[in-house]
Backbone as CSV, one residue per row, in Angstrom:
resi,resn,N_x,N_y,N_z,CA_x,CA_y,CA_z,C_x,C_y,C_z
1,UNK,-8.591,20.390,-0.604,-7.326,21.098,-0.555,-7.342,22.191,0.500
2,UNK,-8.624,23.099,0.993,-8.537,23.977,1.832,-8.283,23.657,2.836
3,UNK,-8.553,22.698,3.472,-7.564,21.805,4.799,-6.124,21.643,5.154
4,UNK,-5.170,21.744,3.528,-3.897,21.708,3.466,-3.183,22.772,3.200
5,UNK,-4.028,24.099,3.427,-3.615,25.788,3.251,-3.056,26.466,4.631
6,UNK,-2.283,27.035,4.302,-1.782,28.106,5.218,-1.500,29.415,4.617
7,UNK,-1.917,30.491,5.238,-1.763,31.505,4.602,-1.662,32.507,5.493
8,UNK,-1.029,34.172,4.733,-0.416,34.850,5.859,1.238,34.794,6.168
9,UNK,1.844,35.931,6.086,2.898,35.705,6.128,3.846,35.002,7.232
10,UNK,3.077,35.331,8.830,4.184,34.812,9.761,2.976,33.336,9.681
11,UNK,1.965,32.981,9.743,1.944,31.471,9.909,2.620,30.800,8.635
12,UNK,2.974,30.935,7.576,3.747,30.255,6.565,5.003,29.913,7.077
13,UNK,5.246,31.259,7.519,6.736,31.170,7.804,7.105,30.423,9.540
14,UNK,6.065,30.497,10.037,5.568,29.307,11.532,6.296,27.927,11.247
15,UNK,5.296,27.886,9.962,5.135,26.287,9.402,6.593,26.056,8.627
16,UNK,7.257,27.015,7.763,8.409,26.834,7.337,9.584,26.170,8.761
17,UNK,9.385,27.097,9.672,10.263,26.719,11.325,9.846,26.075,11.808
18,UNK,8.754,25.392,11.894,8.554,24.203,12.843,9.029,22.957,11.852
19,UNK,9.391,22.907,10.481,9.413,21.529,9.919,8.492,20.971,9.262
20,UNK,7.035,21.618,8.945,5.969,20.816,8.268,6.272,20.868,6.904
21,UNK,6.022,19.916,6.256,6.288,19.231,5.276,5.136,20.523,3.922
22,UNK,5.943,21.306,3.334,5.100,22.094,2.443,5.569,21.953,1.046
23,UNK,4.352,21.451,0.579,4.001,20.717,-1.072,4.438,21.799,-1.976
24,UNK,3.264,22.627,-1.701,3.834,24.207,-2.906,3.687,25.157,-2.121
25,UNK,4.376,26.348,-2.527,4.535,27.478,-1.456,4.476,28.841,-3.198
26,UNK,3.169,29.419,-2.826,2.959,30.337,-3.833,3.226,31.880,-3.251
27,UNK,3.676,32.803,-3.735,3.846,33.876,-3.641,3.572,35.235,-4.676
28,UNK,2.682,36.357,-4.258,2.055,36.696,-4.750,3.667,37.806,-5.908
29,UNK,3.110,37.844,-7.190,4.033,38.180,-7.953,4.874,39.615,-7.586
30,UNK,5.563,40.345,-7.502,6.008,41.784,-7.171,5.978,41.812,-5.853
31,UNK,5.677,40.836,-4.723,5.150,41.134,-3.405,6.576,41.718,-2.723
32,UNK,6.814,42.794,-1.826,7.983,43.016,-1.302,7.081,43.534,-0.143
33,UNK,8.430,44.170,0.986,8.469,44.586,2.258,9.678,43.907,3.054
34,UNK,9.402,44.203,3.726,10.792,43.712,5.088,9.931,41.886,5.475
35,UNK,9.243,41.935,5.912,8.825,40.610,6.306,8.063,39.361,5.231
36,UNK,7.978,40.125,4.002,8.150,39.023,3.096,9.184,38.973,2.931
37,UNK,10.880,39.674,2.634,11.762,39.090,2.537,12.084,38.496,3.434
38,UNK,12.149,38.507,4.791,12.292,37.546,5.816,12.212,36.368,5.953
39,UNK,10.726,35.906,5.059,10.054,34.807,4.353,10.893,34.098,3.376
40,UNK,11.349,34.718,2.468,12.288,34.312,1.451,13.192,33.667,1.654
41,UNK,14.049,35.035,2.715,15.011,34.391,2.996,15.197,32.692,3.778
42,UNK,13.948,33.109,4.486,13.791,31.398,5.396,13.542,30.267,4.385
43,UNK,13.043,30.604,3.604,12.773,29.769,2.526,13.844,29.350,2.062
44,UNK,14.977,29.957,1.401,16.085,29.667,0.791,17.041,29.049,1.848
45,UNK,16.776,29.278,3.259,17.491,28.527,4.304,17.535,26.956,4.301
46,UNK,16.166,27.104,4.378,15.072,25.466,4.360,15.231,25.026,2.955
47,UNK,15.881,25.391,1.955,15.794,25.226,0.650,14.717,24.355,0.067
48,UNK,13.794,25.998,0.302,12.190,25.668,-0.227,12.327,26.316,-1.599
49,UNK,11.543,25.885,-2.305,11.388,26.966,-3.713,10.118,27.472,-3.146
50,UNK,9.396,28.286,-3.980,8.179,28.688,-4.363,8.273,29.562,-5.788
51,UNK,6.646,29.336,-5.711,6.709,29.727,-7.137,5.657,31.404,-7.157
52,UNK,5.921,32.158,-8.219,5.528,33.549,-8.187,4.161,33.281,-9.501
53,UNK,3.274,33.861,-8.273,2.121,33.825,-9.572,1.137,35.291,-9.131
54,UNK,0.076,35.307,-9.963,-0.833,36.849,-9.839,-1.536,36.778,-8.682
55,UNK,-2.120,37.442,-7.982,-2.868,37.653,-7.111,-4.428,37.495,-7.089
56,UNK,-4.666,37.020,-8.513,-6.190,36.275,-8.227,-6.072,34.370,-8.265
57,UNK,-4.668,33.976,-8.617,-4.568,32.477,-7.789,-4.726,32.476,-6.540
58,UNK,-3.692,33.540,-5.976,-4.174,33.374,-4.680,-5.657,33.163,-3.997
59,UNK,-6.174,34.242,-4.795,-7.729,34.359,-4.382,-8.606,33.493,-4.467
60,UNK,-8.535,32.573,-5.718,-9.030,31.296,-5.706,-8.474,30.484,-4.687
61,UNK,-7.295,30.522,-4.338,-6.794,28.917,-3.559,-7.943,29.631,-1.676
62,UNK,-7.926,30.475,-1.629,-8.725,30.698,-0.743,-8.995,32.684,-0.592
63,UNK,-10.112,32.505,0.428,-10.892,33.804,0.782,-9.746,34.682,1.838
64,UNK,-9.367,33.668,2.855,-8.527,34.483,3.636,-7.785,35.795,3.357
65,UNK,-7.297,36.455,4.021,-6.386,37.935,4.183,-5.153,37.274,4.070
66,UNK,-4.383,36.632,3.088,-3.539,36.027,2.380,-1.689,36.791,2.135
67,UNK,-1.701,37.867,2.233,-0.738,38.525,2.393,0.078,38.396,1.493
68,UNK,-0.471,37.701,0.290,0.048,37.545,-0.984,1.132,36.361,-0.807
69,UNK,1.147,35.541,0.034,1.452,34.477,0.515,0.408,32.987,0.852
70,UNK,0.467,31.431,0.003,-0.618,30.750,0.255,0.386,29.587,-0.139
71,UNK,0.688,28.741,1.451,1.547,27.476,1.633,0.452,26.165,1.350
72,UNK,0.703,24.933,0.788,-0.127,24.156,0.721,0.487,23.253,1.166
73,UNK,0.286,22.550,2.058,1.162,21.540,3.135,0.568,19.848,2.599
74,UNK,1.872,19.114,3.102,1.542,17.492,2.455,0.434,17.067,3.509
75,UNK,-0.777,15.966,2.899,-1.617,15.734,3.437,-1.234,14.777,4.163
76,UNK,-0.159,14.036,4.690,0.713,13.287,5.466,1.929,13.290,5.816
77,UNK,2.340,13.083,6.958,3.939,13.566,6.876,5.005,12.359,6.659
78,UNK,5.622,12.260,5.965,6.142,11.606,5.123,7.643,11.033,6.088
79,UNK,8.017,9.717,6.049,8.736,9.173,6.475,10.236,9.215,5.306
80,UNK,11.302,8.607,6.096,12.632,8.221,5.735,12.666,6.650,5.193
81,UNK,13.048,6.695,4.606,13.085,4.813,4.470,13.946,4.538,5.385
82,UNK,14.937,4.616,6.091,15.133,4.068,7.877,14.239,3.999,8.271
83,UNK,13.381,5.076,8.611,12.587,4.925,9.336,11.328,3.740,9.169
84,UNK,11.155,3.895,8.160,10.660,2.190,7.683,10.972,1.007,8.451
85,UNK,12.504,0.820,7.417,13.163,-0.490,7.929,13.223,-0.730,9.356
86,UNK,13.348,0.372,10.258,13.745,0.507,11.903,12.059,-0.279,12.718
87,UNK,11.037,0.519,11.771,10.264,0.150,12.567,9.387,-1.428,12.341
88,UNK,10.108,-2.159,11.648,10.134,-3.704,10.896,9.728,-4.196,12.473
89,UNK,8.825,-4.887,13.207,8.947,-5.547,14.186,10.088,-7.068,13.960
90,UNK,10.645,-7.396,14.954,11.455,-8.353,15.020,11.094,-9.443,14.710
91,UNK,9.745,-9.618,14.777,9.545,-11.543,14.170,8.777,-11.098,12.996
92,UNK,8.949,-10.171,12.390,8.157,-10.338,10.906,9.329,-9.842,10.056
93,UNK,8.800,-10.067,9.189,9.653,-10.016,7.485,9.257,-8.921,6.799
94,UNK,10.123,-8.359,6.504,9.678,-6.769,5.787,9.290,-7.137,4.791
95,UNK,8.047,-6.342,4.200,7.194,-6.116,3.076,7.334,-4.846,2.592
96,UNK,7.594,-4.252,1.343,7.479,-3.075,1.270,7.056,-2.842,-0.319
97,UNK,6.369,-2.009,-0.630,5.406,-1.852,-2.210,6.232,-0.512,-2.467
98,UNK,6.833,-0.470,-3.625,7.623,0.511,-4.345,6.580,0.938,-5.540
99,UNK,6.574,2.550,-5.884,5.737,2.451,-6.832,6.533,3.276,-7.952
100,UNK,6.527,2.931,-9.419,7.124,3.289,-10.699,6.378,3.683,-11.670
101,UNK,5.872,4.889,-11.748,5.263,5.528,-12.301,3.826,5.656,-11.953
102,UNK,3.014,4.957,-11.145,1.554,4.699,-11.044,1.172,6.348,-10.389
103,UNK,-0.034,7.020,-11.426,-0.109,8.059,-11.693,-1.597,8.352,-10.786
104,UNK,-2.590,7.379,-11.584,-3.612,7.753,-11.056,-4.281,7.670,-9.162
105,UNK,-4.873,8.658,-8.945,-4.702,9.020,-7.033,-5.867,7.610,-6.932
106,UNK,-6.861,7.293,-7.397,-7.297,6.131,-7.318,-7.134,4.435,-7.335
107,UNK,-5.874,4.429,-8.015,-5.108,3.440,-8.291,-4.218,3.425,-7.120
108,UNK,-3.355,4.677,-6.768,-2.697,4.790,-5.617,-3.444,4.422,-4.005
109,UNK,-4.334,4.968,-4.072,-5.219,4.939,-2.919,-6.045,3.083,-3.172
110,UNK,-6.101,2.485,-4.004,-6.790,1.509,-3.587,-5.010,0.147,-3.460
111,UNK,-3.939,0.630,-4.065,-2.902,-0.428,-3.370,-2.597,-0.097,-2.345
112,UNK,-2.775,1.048,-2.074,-2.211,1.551,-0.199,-3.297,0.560,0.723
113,UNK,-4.530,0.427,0.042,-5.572,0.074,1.108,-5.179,-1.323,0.912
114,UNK,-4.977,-2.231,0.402,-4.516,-3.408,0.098,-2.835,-3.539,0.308
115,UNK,-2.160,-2.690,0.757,-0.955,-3.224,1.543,-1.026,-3.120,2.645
116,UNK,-2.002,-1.636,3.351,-2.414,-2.297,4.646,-3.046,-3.130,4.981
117,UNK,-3.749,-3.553,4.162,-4.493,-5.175,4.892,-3.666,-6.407,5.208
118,UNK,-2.775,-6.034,3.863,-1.661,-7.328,3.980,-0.470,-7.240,4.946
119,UNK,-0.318,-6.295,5.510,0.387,-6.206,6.563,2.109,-5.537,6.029
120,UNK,1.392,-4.655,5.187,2.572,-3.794,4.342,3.795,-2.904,5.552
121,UNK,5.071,-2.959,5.504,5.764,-2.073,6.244,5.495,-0.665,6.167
122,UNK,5.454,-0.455,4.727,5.859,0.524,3.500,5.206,1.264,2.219
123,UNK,5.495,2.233,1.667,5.115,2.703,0.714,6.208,3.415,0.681
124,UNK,7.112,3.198,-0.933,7.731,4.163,-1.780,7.807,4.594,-2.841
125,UNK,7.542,5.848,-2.959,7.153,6.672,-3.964,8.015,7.369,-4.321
126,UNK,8.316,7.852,-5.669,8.915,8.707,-6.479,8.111,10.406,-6.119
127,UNK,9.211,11.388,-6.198,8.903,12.567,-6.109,7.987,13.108,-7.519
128,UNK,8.506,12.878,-8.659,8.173,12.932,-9.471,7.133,11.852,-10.485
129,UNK,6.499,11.888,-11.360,5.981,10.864,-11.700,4.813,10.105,-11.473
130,UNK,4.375,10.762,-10.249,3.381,9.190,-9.119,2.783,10.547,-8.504
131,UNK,1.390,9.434,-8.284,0.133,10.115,-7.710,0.314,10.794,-7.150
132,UNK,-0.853,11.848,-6.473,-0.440,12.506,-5.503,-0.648,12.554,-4.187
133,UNK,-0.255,12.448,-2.940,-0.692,11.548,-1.989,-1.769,13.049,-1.467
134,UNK,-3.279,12.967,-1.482,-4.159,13.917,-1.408,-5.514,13.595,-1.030
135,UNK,-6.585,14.248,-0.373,-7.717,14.005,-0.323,-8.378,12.796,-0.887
136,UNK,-8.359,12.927,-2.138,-8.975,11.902,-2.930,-8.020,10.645,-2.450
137,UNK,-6.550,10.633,-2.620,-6.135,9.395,-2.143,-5.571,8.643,-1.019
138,UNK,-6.443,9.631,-0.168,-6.755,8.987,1.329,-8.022,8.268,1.416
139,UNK,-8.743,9.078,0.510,-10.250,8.399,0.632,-9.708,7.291,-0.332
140,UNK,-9.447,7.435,-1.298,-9.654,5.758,-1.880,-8.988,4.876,-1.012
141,UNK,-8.002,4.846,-0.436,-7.357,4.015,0.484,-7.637,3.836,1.456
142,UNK,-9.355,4.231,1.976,-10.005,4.201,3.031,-9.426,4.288,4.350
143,UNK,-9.061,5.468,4.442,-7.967,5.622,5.323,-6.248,5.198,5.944
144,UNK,-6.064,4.370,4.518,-4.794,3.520,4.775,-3.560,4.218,5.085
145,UNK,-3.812,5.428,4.052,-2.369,6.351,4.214,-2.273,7.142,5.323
146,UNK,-3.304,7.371,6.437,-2.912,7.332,7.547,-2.516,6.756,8.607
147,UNK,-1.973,5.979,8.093,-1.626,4.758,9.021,-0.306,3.938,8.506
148,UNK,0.085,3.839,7.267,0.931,3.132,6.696,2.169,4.245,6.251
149,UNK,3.266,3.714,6.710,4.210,4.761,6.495,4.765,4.818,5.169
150,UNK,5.066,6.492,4.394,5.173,6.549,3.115,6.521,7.374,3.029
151,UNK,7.534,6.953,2.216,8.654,7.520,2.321,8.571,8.336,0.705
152,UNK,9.176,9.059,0.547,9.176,9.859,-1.008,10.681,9.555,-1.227
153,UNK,11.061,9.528,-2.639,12.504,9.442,-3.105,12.506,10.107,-3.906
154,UNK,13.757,11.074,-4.578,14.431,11.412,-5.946,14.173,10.258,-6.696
155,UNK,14.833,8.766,-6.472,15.243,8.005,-7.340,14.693,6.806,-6.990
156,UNK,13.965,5.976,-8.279,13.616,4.558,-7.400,14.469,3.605,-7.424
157,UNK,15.575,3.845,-8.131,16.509,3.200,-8.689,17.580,2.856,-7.791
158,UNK,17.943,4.228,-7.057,18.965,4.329,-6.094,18.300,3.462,-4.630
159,UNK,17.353,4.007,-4.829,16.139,3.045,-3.344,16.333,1.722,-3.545
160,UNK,15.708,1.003,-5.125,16.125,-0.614,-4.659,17.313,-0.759,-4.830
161,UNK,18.494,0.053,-5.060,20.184,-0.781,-4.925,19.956,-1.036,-2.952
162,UNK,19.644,0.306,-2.660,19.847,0.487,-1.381,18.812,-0.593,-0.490
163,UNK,17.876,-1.198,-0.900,17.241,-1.889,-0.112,18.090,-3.047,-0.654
164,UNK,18.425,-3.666,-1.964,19.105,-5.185,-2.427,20.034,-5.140,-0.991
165,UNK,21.047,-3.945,-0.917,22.154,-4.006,0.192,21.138,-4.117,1.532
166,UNK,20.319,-4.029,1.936,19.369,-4.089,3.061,18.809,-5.837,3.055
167,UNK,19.399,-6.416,1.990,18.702,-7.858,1.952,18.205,-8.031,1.346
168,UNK,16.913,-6.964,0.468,15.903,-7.205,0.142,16.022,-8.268,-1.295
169,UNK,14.748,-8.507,-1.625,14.741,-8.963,-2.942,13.865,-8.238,-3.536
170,UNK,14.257,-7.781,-4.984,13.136,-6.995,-5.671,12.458,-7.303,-6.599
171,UNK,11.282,-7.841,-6.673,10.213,-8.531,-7.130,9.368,-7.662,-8.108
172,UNK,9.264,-7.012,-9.706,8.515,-6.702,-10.200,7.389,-7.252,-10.744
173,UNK,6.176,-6.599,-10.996,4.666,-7.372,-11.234,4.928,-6.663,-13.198
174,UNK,5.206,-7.914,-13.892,5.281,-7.426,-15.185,4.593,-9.135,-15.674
175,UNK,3.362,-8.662,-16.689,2.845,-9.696,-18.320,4.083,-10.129,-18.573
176,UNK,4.968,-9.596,-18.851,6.229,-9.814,-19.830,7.094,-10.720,-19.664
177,UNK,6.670,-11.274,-18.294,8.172,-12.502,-17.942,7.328,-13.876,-18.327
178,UNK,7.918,-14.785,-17.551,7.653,-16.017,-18.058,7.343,-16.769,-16.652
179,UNK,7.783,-15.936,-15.336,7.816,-16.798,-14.419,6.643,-16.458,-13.562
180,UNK,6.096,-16.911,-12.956,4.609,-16.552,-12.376,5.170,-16.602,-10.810
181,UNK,4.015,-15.563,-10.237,4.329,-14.921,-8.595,4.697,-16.166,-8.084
182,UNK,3.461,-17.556,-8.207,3.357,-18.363,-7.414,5.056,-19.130,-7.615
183,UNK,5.576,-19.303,-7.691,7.422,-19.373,-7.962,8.452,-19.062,-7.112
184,UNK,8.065,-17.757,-6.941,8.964,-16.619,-5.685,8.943,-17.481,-5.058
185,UNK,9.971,-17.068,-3.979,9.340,-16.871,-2.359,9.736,-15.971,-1.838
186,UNK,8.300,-14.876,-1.706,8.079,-14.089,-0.855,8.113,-14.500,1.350
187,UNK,8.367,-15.321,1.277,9.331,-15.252,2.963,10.207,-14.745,3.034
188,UNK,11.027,-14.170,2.236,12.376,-13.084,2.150,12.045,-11.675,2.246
189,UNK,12.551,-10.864,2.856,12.102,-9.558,2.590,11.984,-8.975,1.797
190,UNK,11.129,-8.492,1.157,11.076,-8.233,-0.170,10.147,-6.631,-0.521
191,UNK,10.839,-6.565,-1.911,9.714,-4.888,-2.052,9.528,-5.114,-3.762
192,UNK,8.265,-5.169,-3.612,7.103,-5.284,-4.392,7.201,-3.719,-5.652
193,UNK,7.334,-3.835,-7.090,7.435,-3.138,-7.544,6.321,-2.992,-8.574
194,UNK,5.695,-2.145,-8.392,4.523,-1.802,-9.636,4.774,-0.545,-10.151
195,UNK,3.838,-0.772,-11.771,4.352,0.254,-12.312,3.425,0.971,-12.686
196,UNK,3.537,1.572,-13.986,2.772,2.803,-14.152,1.527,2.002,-15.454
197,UNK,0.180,2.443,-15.284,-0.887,2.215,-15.615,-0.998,1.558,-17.334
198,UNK,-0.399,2.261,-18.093,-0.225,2.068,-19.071,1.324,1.004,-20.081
199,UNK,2.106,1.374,-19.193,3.527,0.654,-19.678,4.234,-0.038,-18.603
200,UNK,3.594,0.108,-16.980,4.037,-0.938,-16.708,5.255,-0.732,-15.757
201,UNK,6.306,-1.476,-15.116,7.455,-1.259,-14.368,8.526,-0.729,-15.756
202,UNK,8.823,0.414,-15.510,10.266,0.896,-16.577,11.191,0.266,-16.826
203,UNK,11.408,-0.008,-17.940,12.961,-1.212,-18.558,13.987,-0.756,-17.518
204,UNK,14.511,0.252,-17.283,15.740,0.766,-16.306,15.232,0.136,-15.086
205,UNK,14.080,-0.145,-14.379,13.999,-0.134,-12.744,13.701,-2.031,-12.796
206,UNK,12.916,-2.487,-14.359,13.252,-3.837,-14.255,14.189,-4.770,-14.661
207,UNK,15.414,-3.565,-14.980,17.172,-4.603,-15.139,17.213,-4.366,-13.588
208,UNK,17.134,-4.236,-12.656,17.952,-3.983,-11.117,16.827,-4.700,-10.486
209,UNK,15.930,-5.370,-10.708,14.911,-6.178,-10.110,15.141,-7.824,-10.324
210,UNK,15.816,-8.139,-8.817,15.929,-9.999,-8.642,14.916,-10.993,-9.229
211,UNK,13.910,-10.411,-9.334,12.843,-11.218,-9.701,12.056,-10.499,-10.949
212,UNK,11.494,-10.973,-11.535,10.023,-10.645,-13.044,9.242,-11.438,-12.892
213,UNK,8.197,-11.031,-12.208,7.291,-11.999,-11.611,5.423,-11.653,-12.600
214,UNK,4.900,-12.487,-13.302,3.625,-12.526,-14.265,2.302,-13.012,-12.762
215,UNK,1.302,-12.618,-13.220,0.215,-13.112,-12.810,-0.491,-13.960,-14.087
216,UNK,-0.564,-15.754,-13.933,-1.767,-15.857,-14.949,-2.923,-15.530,-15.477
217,UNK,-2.535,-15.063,-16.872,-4.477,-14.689,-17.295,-4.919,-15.548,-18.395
218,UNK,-6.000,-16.228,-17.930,-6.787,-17.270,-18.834,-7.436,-16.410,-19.585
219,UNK,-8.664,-15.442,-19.147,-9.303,-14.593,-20.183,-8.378,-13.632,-21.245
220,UNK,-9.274,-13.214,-22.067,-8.642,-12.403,-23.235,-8.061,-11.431,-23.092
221,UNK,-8.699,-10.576,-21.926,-7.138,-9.431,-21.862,-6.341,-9.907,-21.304
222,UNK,-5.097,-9.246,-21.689,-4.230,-9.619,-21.171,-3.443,-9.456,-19.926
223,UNK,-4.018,-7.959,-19.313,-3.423,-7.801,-17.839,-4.561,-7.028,-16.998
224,UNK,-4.417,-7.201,-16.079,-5.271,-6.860,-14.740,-4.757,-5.100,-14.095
225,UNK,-5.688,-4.344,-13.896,-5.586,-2.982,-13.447,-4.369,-3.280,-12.340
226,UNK,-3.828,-2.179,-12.539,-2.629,-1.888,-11.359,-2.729,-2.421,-10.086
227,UNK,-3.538,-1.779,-9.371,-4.372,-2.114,-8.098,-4.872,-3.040,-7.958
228,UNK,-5.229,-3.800,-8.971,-5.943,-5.097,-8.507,-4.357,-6.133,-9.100
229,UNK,-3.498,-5.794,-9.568,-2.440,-6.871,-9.595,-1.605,-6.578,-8.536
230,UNK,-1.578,-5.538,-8.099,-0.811,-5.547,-6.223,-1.532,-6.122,-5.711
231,UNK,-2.889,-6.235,-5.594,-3.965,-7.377,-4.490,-3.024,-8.446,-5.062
232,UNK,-2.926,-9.362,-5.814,-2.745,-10.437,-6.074,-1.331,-10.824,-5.798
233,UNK,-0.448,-9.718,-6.321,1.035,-10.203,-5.504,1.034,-9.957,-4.138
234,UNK,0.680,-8.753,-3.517,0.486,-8.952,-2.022,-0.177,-9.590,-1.249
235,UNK,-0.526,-10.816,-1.622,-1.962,-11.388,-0.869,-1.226,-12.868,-1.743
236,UNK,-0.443,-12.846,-2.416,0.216,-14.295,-2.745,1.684,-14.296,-1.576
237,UNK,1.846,-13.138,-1.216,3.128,-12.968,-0.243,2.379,-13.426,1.050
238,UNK,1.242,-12.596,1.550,0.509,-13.840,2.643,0.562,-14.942,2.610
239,UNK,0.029,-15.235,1.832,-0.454,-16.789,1.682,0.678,-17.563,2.058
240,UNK,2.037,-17.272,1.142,3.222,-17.664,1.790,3.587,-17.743,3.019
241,UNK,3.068,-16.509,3.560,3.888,-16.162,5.093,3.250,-17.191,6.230
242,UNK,1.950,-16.582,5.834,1.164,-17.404,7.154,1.339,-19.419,7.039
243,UNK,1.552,-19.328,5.679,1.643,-21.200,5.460,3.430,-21.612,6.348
244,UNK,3.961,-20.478,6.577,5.296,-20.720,6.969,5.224,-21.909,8.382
């Protein structure tokens, strides 16, 4: 995390004016003067929140001369979903992995590394809810999330209406259906929906999903870790593509 700190009142407020993307923005409790309100005010421009806490958080989040001010910036800078779709090369077929609830940064970080292999457009994530895109889940994704573009949303809901109108088809990885991946066809553009570790794609995000797509399981459990059932739908969408 000390890599993703800024601290000090005018470099916070640097980073507030140039546009960098800041995660949490802490401020030391009672702090006043003329140029922390300055701060504020820029803040409320940029309609940043921050949050007011004591002055030995600060001290933990780092050693620096802190000014009762300590910005923690996103460990990637985060795309638009245009910006996605725009950068689709012309003879390929958009791929894109939506994620619904999937919490853990290890789980996150090992489907990122497995949609870049598969030749993923995309990553979309919920603001709320879902991992956190951080140290740890860059390393599990062995560097994927630097490289693979990640858009954040309010809503995942509003995202796949807005991709269905984009063409897409929306394909959830749920036990619960009846129809198995191998069925689809993934040659359509499509965005891949997984869910959260324990329950799965949400009843609300799998009524608005074209497809309910199962992986077979012969053995006794009954479903396969998160991450390893995105290997299997994204790597059954290859298989498709390249047999084209």
């Amino acid at each position: 995390m000390e890599q993703n700190l800024i601290f000090g009142i005018r470099p916070v407020a640097e980073a507030v004016e140039s546009g960098r993307q800041i995660e949490k923005l802490y401020i030391r409790k009672g702090a006043e003067g003329s140029l922390m309100q300055e701060l504020k005010d820029l803040c409320m421009r940029h309609r940043l929140r921050w949050q007011e806490v004591p002055v030995e958080k600060l001290n933990r989040l780092t050693r620096g001369n802190h000014q009762g001010v300590v910005a923690q910036t996103a460990a990637i800078a985060y795309v638009e979903l245009t910006d996605i779709l725009e950068r689709v090369p012309e003879d390929e077929t958009p791929l894109v992995v939506v994620f619904d609830g999937v919490t853990d940064v290890r789980n996150f970080g090992a489907i990122a590394r497995s949609a870049e292999c598969a030749g993923v457009h995309g990553l979309v994530v919920p603001l709320k809810n879902a991992a956190p895109v951080n140290a740890e889940a860059i390393r599990s994704s062995a560097g994927a999330l630097t490289t693979i573009p990640v858009c954040r949303v309010g809503s995942v809901r509003n995202t796949l209406r807005q991709l269905q109108t984009e063409g897409f088809q929306v394909a959830a990885a749920t036990e619960k259906s009846r129809k198995l991946l191998y069925d689809a066809d993934f040659r359509r553009p499509t965005a891949i929906v997984m869910g959260a570790e324990d329950t799965g794609v949400s009843r609300e995000v799998l009524k608005l999903c074209d497809e309910q797509l199962a992986i077979p399981m012969i053995g006794r459990i009954e479903s396969l870790n998160v991450s390893a059932a995105a290997a299997v739908m994204l790597f059954e969408a290859v298989r498709q593509r390249i047999g084209e």
